[in-house]
C-alpha positions as CSV (number, residue, x, y, z in Angstrom):
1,X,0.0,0.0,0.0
2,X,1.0,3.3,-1.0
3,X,2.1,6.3,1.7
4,X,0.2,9.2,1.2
5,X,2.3,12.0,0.3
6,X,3.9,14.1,3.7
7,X,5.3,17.2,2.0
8,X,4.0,20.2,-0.5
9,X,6.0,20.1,-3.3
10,X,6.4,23.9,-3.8
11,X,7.6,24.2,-0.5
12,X,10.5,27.0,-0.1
13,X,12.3,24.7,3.2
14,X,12.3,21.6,1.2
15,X,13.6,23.6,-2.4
16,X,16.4,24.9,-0.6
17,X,17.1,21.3,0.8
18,X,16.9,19.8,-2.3
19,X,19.5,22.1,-3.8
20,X,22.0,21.3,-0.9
21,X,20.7,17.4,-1.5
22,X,21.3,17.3,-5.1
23,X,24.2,19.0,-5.0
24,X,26.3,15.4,-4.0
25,X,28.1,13.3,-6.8
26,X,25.5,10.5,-7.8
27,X,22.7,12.3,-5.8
28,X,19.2,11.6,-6.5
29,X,15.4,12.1,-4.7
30,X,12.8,9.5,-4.7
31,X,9.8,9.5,-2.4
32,X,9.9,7.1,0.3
33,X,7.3,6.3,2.9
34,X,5.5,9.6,1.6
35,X,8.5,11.9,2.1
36,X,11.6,13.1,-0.3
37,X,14.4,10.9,0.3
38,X,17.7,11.7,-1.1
39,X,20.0,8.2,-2.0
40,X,23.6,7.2,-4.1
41,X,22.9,3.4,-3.5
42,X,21.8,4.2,0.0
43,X,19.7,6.9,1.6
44,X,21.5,9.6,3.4
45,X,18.8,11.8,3.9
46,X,15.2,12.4,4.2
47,X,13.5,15.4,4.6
48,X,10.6,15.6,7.2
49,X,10.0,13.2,9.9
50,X,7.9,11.6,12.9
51,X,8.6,12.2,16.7
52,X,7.2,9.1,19.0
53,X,6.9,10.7,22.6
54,X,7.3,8.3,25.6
55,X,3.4,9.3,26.0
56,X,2.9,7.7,22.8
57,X,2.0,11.0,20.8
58,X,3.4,12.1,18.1
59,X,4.6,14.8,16.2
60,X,5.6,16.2,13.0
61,X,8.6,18.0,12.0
62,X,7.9,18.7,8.3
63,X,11.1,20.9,7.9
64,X,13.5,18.1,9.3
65,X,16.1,16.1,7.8
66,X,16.8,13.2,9.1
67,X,20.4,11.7,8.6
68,X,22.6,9.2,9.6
69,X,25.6,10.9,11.3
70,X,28.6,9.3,12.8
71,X,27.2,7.8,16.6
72,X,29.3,9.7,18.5
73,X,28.5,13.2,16.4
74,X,24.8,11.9,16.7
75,X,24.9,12.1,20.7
76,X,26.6,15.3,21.0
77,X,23.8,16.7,18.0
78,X,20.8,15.4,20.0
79,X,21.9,17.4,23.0
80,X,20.4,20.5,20.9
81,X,17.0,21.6,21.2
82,X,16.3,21.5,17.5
83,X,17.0,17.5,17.1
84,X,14.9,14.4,18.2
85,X,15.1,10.6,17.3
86,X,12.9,9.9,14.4
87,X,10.5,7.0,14.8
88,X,11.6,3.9,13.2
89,X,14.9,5.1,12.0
90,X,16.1,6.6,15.5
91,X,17.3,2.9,17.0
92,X,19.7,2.5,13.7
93,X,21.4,5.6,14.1
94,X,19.3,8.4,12.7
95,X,18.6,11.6,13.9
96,X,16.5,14.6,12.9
97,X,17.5,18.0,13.1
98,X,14.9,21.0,12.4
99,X,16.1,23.0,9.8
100,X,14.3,26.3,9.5
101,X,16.8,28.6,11.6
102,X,20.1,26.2,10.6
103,X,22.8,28.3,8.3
104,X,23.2,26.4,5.3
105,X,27.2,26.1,5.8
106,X,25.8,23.9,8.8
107,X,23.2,21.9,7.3
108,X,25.7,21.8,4.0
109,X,28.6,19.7,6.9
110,X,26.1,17.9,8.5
111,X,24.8,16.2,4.7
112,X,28.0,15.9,3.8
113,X,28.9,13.6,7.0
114,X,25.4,11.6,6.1
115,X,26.6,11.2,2.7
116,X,29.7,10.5,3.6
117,X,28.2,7.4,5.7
118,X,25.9,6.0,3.2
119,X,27.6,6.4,-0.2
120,X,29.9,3.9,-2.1
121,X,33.5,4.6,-1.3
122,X,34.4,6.5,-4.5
123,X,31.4,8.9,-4.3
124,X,32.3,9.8,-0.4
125,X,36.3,9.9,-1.4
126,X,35.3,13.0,-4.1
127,X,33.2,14.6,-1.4
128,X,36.2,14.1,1.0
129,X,38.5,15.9,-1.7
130,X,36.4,18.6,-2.4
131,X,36.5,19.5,1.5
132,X,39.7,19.3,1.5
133,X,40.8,21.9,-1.6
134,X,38.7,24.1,0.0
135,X,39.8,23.9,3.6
């Protein structure tokens, strides 16, 4: 069965995401459980996500990413008031950050470390070059 579709399309939050998204070697978007996901051969981000408080409710962040960061960045990143563990991704790793007041220079490092996670080796060695020449 079919998700029914989480995002506006014509949204400006998710436009500038996808710009930042697409901007990786071999990126590309596909809708996944009702929401934009970006993927190489893996996903390494989606944008918007679901909040499962310990009282059972729930709640939307629909200008969210949610990515796959290394653990140990992940547990210093969910100290911030602007993150939360996604339902059904959060116990594999993923976090979501709300993106509406996050600098794109910062939301820019943070994909890059997601990417760098999920892609094949030769796409996350170009991205690992390109930070480098410009470091």
């Amino acid at each position: 069965m079919a998700h029914a579709q989480m995002f506006d399309d014509d949204d400006p939050v998710l436009a500038r995401f996808r710009t930042l998204a697409l901007g990786y070697p071999d990126a590309q978007e596909k809708v996944s459980h009702g929401r934009p996901a970006f993927f190489t051969k893996k996903i390494f981000a989606y944008f918007g996500g679901t909040e499962k408080h310990v009282t059972g409710q729930m709640e939307q962040h629909p200008h969210a990413v949610l990515l796959l960061l290394d653990p140990e960045d992940a547990e210093v990143m969910l100290e911030r008031d602007d993150t939360f563990v996604p339902m059904y991704l959060g116990p594999t790793g993923w976090i979501g950050i709300d993106i509406d007041d996050l600098p794109d220079a910062e939301l820019r490092e943070l994909l890059t470390d997601s990417y760098r996670s999920t892609a094949p080796r030769t796409l996350a060695r170009l991205v690992e070059a390109e930070a480098d020449s410009q470091s």
